[in-house]
C-alpha positions in Angstrom: 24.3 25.2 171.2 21.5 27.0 169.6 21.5 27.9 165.7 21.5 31.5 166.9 24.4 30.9 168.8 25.8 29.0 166.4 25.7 31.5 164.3 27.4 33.8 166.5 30.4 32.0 167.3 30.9 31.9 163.3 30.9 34.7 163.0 32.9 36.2 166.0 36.2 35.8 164.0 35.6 38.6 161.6 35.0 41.3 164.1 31.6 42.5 162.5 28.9 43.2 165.1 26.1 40.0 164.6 22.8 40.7 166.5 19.4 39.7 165.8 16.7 41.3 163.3 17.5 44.6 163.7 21.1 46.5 164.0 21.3 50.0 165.9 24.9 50.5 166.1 26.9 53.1 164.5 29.7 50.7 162.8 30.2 50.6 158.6 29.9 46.8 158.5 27.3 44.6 160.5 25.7 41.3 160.3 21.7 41.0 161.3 20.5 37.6 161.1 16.9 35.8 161.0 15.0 32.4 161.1 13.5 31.9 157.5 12.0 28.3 158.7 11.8 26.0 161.2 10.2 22.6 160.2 10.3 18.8 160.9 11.7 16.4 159.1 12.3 12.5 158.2 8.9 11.8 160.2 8.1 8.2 161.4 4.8 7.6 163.5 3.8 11.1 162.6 6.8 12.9 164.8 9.6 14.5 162.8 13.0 12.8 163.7 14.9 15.9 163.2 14.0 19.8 163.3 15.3 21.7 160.8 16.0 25.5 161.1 16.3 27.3 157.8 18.3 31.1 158.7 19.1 33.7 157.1 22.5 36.0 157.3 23.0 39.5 156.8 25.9 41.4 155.6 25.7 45.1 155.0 28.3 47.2 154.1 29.4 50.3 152.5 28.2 49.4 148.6 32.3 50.9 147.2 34.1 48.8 149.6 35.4 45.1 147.7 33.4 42.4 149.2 34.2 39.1 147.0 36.6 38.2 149.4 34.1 38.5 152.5 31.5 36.9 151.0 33.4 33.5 150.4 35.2 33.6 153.8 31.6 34.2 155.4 30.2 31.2 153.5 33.1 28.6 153.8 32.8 29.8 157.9 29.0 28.7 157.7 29.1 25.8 155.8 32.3 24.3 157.9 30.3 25.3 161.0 27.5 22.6 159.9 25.2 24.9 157.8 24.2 23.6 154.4 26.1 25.5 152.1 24.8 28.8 151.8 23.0 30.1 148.7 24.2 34.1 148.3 21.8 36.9 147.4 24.0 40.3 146.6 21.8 43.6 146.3 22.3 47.2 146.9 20.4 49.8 148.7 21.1 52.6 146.5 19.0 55.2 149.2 21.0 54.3 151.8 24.3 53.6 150.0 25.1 49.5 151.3 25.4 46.4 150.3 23.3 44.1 151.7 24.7 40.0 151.3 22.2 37.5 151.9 23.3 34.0 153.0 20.3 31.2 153.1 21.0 28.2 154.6 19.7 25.1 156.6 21.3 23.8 159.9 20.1 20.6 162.0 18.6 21.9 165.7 20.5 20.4 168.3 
């Protein structure tokens, strides 16, 4: 299974739309998500032993709806799905009126 996949099938159980990059949908809530690296690691005779794929997870929502509760749930999902536990960025887009939830973490390529 792919990260990106992986990522998916997290997130499936919440019922948010999860695409890639960019969302174009009409729905209050979505999930967007991105690599932010994708490096070797543990090398032995100059070839990495492991590829690690840093991501990066999107939540946006409306910015009055309660989102504590989402966030944790997201980030327990991630981390027992094989992601290093997530490190959360919360900021608001006051123009457009969301909340925009960043979740950073690493995963092993398979």
């Amino acid at each position: 299974m792919t990260t990106f996949e992986k990522i998916i099938e997290t997130i499936k159980p919440f019922g948010i739309p999860c695409v890639p990059d960019v969302y174009k949908g009409e729905e209050r809530k979505w999930i967007t998500y991105n690599y932010a690296g994708d490096y070797g690691e543990g090398f032995a005779d100059d070839t990495p032993e492991a590829i690690i794929n840093s991501v990066q997870i999107h939540l946006f929502l409306p910015q009055g709806e309660p989102f504590t509760q989402l966030k944790k749930q997201i980030r327990s999902a991630l981390f027992e799905a094989g992601f290093t536990f997530p490190e959360i960025t919360v900021l608001t887009e006051d123009e457009e009126r969301i909340r925009h939830i960043i979740f950073e973490c690493d995963i092993e390529e398979e």
